[in-house]
N, C-alpha and C positions, 0 to 999 in steps of 0.2 A: 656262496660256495657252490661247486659243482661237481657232483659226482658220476664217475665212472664203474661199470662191472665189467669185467669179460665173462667168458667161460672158456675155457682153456682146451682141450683132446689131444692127448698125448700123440707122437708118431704110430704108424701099426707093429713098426719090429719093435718098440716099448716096452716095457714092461710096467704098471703106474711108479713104483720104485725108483726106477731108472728117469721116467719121466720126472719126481719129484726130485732127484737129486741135480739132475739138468736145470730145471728150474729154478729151484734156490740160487743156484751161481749165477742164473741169468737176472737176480734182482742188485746185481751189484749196477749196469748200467742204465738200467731203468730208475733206480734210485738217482741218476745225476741228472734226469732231465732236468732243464730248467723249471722253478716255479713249481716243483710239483709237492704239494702243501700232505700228504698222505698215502701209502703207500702197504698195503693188506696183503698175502698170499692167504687164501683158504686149499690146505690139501684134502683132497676128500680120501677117506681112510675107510669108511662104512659105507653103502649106497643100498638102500631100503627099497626101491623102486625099478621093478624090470620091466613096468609101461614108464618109463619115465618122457617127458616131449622132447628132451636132450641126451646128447653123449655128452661124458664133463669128466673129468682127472683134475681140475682144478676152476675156483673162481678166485679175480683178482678184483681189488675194490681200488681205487684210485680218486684221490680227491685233488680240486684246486679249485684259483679263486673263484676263476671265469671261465665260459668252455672254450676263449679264445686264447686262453693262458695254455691248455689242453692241445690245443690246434698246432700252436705255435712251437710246442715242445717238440711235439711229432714231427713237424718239417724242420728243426733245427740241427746243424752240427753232428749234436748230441745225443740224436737219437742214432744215427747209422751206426754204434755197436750193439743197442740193441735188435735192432734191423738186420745186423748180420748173423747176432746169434741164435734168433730166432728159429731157422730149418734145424737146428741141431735136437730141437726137443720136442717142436710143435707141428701138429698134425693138421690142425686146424683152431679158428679163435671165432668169437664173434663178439662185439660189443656193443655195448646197451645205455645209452644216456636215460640218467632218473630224474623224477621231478623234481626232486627235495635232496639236499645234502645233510648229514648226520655226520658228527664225528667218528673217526673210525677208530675200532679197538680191536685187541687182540681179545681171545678166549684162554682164561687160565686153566680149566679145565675142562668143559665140553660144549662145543658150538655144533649146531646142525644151519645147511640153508637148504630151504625148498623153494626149488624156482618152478613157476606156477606158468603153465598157459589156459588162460580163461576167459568165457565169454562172455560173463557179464560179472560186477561188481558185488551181485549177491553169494555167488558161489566164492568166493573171494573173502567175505566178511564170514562165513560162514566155516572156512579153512582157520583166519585169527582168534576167531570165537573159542576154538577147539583148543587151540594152541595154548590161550590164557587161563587155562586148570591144568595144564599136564607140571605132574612133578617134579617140580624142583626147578623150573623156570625162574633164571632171574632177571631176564629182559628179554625184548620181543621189538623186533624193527621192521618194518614193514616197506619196500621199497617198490615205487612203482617204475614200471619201464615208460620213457615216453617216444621213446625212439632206437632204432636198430642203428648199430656202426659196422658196416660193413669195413673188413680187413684188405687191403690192396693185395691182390696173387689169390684170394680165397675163394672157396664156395661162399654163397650168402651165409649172414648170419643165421644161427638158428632161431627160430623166434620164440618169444616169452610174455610176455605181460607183468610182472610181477616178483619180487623175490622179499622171499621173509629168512630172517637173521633169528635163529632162538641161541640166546646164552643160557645152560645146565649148570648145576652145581659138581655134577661131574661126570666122567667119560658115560657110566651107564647108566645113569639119567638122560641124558640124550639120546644114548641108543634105544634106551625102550620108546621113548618119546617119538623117534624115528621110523619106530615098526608099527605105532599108532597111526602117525600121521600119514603112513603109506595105505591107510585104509580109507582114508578120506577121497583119495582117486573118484572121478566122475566123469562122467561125458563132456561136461560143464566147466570141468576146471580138472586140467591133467597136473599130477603133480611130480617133481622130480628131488625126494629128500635124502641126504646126505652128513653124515658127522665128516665133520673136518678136520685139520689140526689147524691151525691161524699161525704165519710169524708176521711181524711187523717190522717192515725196513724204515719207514718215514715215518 
């Protein structure tokens, strides 16, 4: 399998609101690409972090078989509505191929992701370490960046290294977890943490 992230930035006349409800409608075309085995909206609803290494209104998680299955969808047919509906909500995107695919879920009740830029593996292990005692944690995923996907018409991507996924047992468990984990911040390793809401189209 192969997994995809974006990260999302709403237009500037926006509101994140406005940006989320645009959004949501634009997963009806996106859902028809061909082959596309998985399909994630995270809304961020909370953002713990005013050094964050990103601007973000949303990440999208996108799974398939192969990343030529991924390729293939992009330049098909199929993708030109969501190609067209795109300027109507998006300000900017950047995307992130990872090493390893996991299946993807929704959060019943509180998910955060912190997307991480970091400069070595230590300060990184030392982020998960922290994560795996905070309250009420009932899973914890770990996704490495291995490469930047630049969007056609964009600025570069923003860049990252890293994204971790925590499932809570509910909304504020996560957000206290949130305001922990924004203390972690380093020279070493910037972090950008967020509660989300998750739906699942695929």
């Amino acid at each position: 399998m192969f997994k995809r992230m974006s990260v999302l930035v709403r237009r500037q006349d926006h509101d994140r609101s406005t940006f989320s409800r645009l959004w949501e409608r634009h997963a009806a075309p996106v859902s028809q690409l061909p082959k596309v085995c998985g399909y994630v909206q995270n809304h961020v609803e909370e953002d713990f972090s005013p050094a964050s290494p990103i601007s973000v209104d949303g990440f999208v998680e996108l799974l398939w078989d192969r990343p030529e299955d991924m390729a293939d969808a992009f330049a098909s047919p199929a993708a030109r509505p969501m190609v067209e509906d795109e300027p109507g909500f998006l300000g900017h995107g950047s995307g992130y191929a990872l090493r390893q695919a996991a299946p993807l879920r929704e959060a019943d009740r509180g998910k955060l992701i912190v997307a991480a830029l970091s400069e070595g593996s230590a300060a990184l292990r030392a982020v998960e370490t922290a994560t795996r005692g905070m309250n009420g944690l009932t899973e914890l995923l770990h996704d490495q960046v291995v490469d930047l996907i630049a969007k056609p018409g964009m600025a570069p991507p923003q860049p990252l290294s890293d994204f971790f996924h925590l499932w809570f047992d509910d909304p504020a468990a996560a957000s206290d977890a949130g305001r922990r984990l924004a203390g972690l911040d380093t020279p070493r390793v910037r972090l950008g943490v967020y509660r989300v809401r998750t739906i699942r189209f695929v």
